[in-house]
PABA-706497 format. One record per atom (N, C-alpha, C): residue in one letter; atom name; x, y, z; chain. Coordinates in Angstrom, 2 decimals, padded with zeros to 5 digits, always signed. Example, Ala and Ser with C-alpha at 12.3 -4.5 7.8 and 13.67 -1.06 7.14 Angstrom:
PABA-706497
+------+------+---------+---------+---------+------+
: code : site :      xx :      yy :      zz : unit :
+------+------+---------+---------+---------+------+
:    a :    N : +013.19 : -005.69 : +007.80 :    A :
:    a :   CA : +012.30 : -004.50 : +007.80 :    A :
:    a :    C : +013.20 : -003.30 : +007.80 :    A :
:    s :    N : +012.85 : -002.25 : +007.08 :    A :
:    s :   CA : +013.67 : -001.06 : +007.14 :    A :
:    s :    C : +012.90 : +000.03 : +007.87 :    A :
+------+------+---------+---------+---------+------+
This chain:
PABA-706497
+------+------+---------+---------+---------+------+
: code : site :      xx :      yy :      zz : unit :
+------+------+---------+---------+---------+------+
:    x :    N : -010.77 : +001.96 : +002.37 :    A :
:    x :   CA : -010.04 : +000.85 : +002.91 :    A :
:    x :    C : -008.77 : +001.26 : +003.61 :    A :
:    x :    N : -007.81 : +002.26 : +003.27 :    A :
:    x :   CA : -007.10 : +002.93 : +003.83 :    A :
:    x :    C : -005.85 : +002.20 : +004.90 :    A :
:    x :    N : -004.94 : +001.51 : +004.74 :    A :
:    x :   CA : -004.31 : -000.02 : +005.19 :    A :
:    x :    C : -003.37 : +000.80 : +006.20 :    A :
:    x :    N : -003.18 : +002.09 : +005.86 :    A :
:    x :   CA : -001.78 : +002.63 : +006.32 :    A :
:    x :    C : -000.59 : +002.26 : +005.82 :    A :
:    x :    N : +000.64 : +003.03 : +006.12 :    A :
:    x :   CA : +001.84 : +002.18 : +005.59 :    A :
:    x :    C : +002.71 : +002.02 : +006.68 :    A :
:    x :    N : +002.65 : +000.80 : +006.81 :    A :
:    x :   CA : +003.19 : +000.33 : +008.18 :    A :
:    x :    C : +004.93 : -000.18 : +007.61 :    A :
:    x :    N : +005.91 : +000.11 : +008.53 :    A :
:    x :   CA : +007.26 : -001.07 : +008.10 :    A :
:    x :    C : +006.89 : -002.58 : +008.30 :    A :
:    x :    N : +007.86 : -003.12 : +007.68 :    A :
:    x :   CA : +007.50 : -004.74 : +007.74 :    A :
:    x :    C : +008.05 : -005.07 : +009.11 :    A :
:    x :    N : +007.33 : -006.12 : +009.34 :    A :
:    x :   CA : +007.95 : -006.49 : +011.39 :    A :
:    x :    C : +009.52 : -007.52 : +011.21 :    A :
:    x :    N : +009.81 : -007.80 : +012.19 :    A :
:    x :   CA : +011.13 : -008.49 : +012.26 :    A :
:    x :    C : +011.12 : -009.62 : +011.62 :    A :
:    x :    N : +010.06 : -010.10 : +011.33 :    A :
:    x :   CA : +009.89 : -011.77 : +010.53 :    A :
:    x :    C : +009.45 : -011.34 : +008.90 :    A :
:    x :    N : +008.81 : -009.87 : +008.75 :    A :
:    x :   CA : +009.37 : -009.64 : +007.60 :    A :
:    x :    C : +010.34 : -009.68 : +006.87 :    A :
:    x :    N : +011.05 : -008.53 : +007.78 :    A :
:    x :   CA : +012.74 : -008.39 : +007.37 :    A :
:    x :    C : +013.56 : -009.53 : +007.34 :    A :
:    x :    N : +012.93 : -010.85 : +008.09 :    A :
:    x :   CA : +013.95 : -011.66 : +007.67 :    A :
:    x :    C : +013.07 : -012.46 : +006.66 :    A :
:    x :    N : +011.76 : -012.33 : +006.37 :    A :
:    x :   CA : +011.26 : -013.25 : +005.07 :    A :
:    x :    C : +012.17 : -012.37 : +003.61 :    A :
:    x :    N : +012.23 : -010.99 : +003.64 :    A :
:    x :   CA : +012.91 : -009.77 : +002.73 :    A :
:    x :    C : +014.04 : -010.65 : +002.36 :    A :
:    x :    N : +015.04 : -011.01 : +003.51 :    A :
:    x :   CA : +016.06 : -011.76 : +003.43 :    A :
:    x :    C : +016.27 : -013.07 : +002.74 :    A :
:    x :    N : +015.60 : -013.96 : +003.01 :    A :
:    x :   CA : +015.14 : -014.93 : +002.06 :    A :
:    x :    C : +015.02 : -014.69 : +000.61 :    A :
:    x :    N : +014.01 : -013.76 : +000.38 :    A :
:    x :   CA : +013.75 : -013.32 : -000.85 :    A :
:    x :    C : +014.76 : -013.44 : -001.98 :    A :
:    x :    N : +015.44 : -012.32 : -000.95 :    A :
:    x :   CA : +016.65 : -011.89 : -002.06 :    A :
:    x :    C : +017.93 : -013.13 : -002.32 :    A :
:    x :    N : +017.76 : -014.60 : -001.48 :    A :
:    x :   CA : +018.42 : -015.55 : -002.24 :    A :
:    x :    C : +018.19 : -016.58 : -002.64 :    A :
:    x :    N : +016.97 : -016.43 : -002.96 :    A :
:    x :   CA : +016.13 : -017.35 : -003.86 :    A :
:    x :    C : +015.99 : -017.37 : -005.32 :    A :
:    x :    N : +016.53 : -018.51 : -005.72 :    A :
:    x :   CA : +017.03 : -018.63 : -007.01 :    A :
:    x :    C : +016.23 : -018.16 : -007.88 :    A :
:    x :    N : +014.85 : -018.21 : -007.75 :    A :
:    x :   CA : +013.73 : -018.01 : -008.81 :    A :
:    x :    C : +014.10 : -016.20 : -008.78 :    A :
:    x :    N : +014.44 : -015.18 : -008.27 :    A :
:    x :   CA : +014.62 : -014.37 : -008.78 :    A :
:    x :    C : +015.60 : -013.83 : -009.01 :    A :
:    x :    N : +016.68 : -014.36 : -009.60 :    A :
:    x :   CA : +018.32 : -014.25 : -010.13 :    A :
:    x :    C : +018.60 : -013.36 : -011.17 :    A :
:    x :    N : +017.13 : -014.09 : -012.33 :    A :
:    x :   CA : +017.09 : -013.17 : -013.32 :    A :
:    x :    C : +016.65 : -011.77 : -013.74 :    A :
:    x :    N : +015.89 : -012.02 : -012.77 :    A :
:    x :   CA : +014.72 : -009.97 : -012.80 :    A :
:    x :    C : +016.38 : -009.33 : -012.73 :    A :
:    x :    N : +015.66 : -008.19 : -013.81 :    A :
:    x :   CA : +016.50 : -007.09 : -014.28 :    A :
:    x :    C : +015.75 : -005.89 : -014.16 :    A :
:    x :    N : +014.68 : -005.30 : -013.62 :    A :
:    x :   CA : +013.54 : -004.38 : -012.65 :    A :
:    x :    C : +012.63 : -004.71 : -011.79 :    A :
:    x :    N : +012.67 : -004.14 : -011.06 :    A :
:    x :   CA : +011.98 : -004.30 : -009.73 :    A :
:    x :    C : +010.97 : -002.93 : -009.35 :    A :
:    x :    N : +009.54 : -003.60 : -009.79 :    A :
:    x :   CA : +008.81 : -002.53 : -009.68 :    A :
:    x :    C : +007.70 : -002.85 : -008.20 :    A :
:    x :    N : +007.72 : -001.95 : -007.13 :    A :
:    x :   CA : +006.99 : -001.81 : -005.96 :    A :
:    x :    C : +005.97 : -000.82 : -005.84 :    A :
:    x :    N : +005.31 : -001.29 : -004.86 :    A :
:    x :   CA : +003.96 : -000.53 : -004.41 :    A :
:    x :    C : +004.58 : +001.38 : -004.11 :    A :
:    x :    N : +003.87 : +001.84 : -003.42 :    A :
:    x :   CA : +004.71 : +003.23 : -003.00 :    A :
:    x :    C : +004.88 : +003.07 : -000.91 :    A :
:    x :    N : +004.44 : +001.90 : -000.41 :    A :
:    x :   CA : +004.10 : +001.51 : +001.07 :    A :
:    x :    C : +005.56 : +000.76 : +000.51 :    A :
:    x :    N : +005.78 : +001.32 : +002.65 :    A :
:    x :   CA : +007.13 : +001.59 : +002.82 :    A :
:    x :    C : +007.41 : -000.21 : +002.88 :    A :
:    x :    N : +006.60 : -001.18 : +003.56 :    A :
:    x :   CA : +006.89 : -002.67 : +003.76 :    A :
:    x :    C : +007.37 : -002.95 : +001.87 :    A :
:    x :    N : +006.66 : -002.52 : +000.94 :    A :
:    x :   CA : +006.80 : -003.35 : -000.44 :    A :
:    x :    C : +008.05 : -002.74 : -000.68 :    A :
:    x :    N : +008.93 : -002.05 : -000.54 :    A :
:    x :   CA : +009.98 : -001.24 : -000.58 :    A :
:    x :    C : +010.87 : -001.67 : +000.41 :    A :
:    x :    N : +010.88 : -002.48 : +001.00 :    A :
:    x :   CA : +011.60 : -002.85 : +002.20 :    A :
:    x :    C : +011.58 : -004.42 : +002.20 :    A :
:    x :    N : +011.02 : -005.17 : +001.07 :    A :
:    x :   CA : +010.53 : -006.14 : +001.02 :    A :
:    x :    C : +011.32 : -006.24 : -000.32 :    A :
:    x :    N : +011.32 : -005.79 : -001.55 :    A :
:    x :   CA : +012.75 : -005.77 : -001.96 :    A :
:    x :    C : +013.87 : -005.71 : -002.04 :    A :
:    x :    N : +014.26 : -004.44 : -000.94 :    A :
:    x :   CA : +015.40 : -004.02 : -000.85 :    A :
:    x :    C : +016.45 : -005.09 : -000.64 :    A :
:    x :    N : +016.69 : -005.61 : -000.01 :    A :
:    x :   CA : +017.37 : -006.81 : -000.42 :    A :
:    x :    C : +018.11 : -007.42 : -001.08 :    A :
:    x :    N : +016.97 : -007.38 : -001.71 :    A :
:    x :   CA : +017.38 : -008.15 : -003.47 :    A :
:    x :    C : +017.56 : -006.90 : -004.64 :    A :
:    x :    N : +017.14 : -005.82 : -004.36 :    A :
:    x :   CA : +017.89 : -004.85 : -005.03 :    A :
:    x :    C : +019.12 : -004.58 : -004.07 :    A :
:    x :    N : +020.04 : -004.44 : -003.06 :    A :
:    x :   CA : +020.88 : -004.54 : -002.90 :    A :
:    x :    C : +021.85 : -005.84 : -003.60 :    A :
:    x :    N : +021.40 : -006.87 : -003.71 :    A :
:    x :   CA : +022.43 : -008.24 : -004.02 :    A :
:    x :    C : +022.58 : -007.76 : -005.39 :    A :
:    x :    N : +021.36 : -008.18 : -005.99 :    A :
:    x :   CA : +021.98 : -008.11 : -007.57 :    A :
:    x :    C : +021.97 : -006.67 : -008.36 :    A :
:    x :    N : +021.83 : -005.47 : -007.34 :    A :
:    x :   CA : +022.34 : -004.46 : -007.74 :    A :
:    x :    C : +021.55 : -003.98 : -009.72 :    A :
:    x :    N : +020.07 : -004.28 : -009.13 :    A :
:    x :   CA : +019.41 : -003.79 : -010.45 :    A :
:    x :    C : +018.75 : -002.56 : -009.96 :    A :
:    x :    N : +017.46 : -002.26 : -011.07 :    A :
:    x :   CA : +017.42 : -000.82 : -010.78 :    A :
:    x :    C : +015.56 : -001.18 : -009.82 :    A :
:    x :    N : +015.10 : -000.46 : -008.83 :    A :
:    x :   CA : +014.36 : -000.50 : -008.40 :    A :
:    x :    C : +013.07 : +000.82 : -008.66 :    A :
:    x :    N : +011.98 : +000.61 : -009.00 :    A :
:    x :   CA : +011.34 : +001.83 : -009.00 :    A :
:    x :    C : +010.19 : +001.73 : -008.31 :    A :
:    x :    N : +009.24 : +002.67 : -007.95 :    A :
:    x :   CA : +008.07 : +003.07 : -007.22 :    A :
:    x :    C : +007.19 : +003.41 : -008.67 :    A :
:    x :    N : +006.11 : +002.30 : -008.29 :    A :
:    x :   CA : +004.80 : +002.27 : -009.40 :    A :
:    x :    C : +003.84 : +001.97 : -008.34 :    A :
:    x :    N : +003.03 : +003.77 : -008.77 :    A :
:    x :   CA : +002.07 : +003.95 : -007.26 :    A :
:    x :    C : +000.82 : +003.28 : -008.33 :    A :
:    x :    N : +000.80 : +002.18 : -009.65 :    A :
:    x :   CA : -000.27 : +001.69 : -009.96 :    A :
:    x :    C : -000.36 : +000.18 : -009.12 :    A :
:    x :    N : +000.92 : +000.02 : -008.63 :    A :
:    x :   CA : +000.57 : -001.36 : -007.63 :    A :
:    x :    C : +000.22 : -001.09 : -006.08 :    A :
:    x :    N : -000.44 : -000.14 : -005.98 :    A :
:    x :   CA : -000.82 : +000.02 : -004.39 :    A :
:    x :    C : -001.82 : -000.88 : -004.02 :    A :
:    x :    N : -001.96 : -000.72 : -002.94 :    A :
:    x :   CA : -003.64 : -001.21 : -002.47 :    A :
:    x :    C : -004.37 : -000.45 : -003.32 :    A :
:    x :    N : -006.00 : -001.31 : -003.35 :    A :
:    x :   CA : -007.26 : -000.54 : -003.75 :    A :
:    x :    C : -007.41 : +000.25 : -002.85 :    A :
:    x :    N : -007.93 : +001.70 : -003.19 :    A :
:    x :   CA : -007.83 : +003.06 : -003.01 :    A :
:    x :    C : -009.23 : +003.32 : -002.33 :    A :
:    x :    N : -009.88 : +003.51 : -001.03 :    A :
:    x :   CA : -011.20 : +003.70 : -000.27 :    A :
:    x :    C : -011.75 : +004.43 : -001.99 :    A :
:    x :    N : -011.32 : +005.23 : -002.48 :    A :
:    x :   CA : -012.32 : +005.88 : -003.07 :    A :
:    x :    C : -012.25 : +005.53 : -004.67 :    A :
:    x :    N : -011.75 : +004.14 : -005.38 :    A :
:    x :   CA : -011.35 : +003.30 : -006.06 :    A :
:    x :    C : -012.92 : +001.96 : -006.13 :    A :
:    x :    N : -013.36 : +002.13 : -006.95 :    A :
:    x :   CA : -015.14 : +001.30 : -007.03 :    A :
:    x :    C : -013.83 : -000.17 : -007.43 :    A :
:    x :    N : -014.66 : -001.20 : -007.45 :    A :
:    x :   CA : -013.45 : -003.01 : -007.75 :    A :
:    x :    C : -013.88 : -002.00 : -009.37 :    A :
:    x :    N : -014.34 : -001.66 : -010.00 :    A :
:    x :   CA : -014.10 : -001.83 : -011.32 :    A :
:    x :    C : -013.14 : -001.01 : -011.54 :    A :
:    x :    N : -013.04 : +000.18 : -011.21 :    A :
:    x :   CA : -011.82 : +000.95 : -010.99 :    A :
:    x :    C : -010.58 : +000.04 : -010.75 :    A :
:    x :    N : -010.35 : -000.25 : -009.54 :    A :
:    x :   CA : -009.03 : -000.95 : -009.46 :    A :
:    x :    C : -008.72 : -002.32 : -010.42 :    A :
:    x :    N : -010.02 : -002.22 : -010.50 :    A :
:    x :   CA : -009.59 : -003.71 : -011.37 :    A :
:    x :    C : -009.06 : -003.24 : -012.74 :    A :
:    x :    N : -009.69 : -002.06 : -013.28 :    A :
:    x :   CA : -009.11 : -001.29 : -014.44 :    A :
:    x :    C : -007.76 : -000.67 : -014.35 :    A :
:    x :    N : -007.04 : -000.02 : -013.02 :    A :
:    x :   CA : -005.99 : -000.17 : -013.01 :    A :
:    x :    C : -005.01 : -001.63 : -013.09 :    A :
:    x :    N : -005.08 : -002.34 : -012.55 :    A :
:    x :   CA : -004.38 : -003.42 : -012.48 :    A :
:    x :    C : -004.19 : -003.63 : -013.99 :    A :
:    x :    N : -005.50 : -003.82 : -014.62 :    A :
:    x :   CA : -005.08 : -004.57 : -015.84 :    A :
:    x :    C : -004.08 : -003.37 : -016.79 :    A :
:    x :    N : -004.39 : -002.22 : -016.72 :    A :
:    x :   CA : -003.69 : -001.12 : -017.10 :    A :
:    x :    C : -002.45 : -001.07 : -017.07 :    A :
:    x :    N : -001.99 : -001.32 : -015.86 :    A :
:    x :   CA : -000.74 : -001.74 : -015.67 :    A :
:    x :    C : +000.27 : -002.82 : -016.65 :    A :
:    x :    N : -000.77 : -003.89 : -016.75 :    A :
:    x :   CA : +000.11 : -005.04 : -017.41 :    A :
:    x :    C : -000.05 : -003.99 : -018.59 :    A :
:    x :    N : -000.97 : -003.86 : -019.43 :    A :
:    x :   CA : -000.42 : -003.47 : -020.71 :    A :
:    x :    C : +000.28 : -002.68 : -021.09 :    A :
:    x :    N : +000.43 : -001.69 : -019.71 :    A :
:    x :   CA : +001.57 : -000.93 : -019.62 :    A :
:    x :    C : +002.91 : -001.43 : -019.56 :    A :
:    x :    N : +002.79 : -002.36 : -018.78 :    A :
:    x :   CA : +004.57 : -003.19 : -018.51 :    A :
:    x :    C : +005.02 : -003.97 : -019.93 :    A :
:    x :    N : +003.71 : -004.96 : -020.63 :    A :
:    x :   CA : +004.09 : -005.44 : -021.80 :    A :
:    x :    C : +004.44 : -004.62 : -022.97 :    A :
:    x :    N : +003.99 : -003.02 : -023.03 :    A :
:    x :   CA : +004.25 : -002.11 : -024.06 :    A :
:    x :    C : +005.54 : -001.50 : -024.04 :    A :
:    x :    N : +006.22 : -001.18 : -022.75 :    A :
:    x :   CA : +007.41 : -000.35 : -022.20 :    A :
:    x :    C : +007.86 : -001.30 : -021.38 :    A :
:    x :    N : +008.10 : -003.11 : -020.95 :    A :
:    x :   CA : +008.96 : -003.45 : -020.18 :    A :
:    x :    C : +008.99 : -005.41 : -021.06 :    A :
:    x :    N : +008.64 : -004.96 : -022.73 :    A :
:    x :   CA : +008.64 : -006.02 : -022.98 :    A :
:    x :    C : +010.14 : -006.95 : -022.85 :    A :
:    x :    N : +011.03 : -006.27 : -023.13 :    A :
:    x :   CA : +012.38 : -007.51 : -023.08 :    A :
:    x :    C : +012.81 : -007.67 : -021.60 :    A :
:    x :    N : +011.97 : -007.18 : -020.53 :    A :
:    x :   CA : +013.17 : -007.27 : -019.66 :    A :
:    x :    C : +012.05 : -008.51 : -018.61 :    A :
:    x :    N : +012.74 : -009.39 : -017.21 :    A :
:    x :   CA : +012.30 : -009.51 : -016.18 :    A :
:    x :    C : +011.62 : -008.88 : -015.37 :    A :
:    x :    N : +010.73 : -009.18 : -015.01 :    A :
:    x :   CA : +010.29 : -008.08 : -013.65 :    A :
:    x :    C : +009.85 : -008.74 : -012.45 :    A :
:    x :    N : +010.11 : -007.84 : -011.12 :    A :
:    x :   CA : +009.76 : -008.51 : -010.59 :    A :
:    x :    C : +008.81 : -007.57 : -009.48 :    A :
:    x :    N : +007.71 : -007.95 : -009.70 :    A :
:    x :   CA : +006.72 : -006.57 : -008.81 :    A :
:    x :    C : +006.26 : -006.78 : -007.34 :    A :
:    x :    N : +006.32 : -006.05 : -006.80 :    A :
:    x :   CA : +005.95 : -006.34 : -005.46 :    A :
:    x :    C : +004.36 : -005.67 : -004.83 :    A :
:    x :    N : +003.71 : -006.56 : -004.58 :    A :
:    x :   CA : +002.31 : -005.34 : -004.22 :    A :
:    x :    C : +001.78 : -005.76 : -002.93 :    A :
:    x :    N : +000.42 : -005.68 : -002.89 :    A :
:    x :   CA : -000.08 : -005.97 : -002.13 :    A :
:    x :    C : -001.50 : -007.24 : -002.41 :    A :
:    x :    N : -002.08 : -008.05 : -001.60 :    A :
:    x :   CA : -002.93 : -009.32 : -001.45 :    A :
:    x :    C : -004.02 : -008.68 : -002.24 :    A :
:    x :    N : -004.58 : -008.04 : -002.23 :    A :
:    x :   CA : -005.76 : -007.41 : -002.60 :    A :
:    x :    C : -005.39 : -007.03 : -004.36 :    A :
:    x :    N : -004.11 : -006.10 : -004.72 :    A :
:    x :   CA : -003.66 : -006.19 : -006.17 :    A :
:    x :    C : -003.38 : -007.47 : -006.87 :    A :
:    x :    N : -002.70 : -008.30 : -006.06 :    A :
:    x :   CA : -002.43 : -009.71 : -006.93 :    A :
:    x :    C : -003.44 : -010.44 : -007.11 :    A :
:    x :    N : -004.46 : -010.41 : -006.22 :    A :
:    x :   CA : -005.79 : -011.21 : -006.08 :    A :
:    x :    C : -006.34 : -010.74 : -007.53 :    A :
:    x :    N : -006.83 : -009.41 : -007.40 :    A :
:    x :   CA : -007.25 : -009.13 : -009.06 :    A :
:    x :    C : -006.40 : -008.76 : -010.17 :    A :
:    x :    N : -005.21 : -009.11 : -010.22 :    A :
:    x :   CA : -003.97 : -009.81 : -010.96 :    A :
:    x :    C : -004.80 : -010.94 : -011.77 :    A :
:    x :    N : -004.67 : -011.74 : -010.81 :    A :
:    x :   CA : -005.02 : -013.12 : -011.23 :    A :
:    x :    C : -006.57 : -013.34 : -011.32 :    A :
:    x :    N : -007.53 : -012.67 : -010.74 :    A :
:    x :   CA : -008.69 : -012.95 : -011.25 :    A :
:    x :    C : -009.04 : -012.49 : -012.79 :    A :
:    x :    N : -008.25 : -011.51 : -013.31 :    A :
:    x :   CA : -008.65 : -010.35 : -014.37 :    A :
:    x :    C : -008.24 : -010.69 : -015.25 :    A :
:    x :    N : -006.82 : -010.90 : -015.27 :    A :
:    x :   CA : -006.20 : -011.17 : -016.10 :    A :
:    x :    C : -006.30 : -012.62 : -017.17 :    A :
:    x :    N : -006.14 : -012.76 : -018.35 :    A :
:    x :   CA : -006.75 : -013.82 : -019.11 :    A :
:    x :    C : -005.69 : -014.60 : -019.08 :    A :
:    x :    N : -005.84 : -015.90 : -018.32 :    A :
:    x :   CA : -005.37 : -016.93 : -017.18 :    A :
:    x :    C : -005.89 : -018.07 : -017.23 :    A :
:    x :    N : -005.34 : -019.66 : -017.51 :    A :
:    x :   CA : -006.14 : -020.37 : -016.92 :    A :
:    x :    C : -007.14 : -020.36 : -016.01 :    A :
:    x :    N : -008.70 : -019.77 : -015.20 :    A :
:    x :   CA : -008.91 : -019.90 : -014.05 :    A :
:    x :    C : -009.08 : -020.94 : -013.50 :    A :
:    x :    N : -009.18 : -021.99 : -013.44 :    A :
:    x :   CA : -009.31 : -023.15 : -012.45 :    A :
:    x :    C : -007.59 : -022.92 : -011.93 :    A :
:    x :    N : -006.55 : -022.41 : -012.39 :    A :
:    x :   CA : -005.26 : -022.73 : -012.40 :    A :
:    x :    C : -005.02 : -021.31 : -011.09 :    A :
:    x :    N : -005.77 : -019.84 : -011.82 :    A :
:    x :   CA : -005.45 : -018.78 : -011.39 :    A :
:    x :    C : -006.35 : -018.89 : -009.75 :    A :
:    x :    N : -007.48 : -019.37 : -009.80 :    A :
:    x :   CA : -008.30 : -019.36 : -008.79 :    A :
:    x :    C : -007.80 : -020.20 : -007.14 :    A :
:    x :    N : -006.83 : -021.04 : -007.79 :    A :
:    x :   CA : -006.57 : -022.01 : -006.83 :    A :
:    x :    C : -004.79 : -021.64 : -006.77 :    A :
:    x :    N : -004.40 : -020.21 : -007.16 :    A :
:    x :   CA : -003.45 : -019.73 : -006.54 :    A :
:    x :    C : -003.59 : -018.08 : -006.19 :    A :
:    x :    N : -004.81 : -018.25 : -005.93 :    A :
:    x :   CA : -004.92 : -016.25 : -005.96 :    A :
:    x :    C : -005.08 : -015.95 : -004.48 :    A :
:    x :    N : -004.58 : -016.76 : -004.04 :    A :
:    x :   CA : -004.26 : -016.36 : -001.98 :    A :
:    x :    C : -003.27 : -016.43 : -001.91 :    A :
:    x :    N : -002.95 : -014.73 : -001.08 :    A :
:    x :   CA : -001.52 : -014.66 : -001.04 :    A :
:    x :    C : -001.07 : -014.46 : +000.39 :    A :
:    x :    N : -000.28 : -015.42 : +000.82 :    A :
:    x :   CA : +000.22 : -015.06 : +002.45 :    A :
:    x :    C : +001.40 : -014.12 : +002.16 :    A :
:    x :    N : +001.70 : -013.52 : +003.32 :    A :
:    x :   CA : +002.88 : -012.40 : +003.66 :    A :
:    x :    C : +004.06 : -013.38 : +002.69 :    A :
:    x :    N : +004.99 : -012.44 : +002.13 :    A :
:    x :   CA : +006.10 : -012.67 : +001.61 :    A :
:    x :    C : +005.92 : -014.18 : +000.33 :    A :
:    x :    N : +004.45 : -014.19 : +000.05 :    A :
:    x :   CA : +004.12 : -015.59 : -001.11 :    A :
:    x :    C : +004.50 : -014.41 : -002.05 :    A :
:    x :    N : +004.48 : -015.65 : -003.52 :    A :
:    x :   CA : +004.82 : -015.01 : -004.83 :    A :
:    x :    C : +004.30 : -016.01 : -005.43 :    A :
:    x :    N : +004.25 : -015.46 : -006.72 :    A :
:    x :   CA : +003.66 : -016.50 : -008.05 :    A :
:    x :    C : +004.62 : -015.51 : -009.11 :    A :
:    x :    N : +004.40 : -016.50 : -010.02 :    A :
:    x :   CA : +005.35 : -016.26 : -011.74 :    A :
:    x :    C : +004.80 : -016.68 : -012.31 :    A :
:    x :    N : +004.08 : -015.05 : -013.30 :    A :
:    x :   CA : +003.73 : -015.09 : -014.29 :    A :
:    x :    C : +004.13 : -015.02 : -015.36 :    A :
:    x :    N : +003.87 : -015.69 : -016.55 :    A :
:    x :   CA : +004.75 : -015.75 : -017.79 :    A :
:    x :    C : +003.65 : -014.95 : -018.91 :    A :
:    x :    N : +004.42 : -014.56 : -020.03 :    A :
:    x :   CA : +003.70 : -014.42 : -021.08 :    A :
:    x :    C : +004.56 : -014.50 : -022.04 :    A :
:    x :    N : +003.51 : -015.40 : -022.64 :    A :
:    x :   CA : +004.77 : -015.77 : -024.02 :    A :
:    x :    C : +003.62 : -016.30 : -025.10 :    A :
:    x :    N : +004.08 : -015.27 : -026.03 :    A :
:    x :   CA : +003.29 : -015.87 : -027.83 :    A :
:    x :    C : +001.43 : -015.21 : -027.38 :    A :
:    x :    N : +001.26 : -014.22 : -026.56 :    A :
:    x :   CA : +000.50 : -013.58 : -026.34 :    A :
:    x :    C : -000.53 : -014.26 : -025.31 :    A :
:    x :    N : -000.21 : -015.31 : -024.61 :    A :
:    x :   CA : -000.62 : -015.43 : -023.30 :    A :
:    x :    C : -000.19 : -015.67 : -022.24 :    A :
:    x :    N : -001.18 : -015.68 : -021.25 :    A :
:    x :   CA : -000.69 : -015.25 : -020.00 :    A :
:    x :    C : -000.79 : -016.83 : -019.77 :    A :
:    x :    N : +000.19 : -017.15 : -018.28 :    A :
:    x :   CA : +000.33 : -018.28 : -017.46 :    A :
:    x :    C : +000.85 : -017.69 : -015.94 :    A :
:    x :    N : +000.77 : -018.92 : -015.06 :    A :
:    x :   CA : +001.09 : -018.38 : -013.90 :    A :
:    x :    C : +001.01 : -019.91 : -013.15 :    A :
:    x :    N : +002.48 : -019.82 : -012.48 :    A :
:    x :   CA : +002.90 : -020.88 : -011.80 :    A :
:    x :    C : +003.12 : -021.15 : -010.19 :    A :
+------+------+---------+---------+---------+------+
């Protein structure tokens, strides 16, 4: 599949802008991104304002040409139990790509009538997911 890593275009950089003063993410206290230069540039922003710590988690990339869906779909979920084991007290706020959030929300144990009818993601969309008392939600 191989997407390239392109910068974000001028209506990126100013959706980036937006981002970062939008109330819904005031509270994130990490900011974890794809390793493509747009998801990194698509925070920056908002790791400049509120001056938290930003890192590169090459498990939120695109699916990988040589990555089978069960593969990636096994990363993805890998991930969360990774973030809930080592990022349980804090906010996060992750940045990826349409194709990772899509099986985010298909995989993950979710309302689906709820997850299905928000798992399209346009440029610069977001959803918030919660977990609390050992399940997942998403708004």
């Amino acid at each position: 599949m191989g997407y390239g890593d392109v910068a974000l275009s001028q209506t990126g950089q100013q959706q980036a802008l937006q981002i970062a003063q939008n109330a819904t993410f005031q509270d994130v206290n990490l900011i974890l991104c794809s390793p493509k230069i747009r998801t990194q540039q698509t925070v920056q922003p908002l790791h400049d304002r509120l001056g938290i710590p930003l890192q590169i988690a090459v498990e939120l990339d695109q699916r990988r040409s040589i990555e089978t869906e069960a593969e990636f779909n096994g990363r993805v979920l890998r991930f969360f139990d990774e973030c809930l084991e080592v990022h349980r007290e804090k906010t996060l706020l992750l940045c990826s790509h349409s194709d990772w959030l899509q099986a985010a929300l298909m995989n993950l144990p979710l309302p689906q009538a709820k997850a299905a009818g928000l798992s399209f993601f346009s440029c610069a969309d977001y959803r918030t997911l919660t977990y609390e008392n050992k399940i997942w939600d998403i708004q």
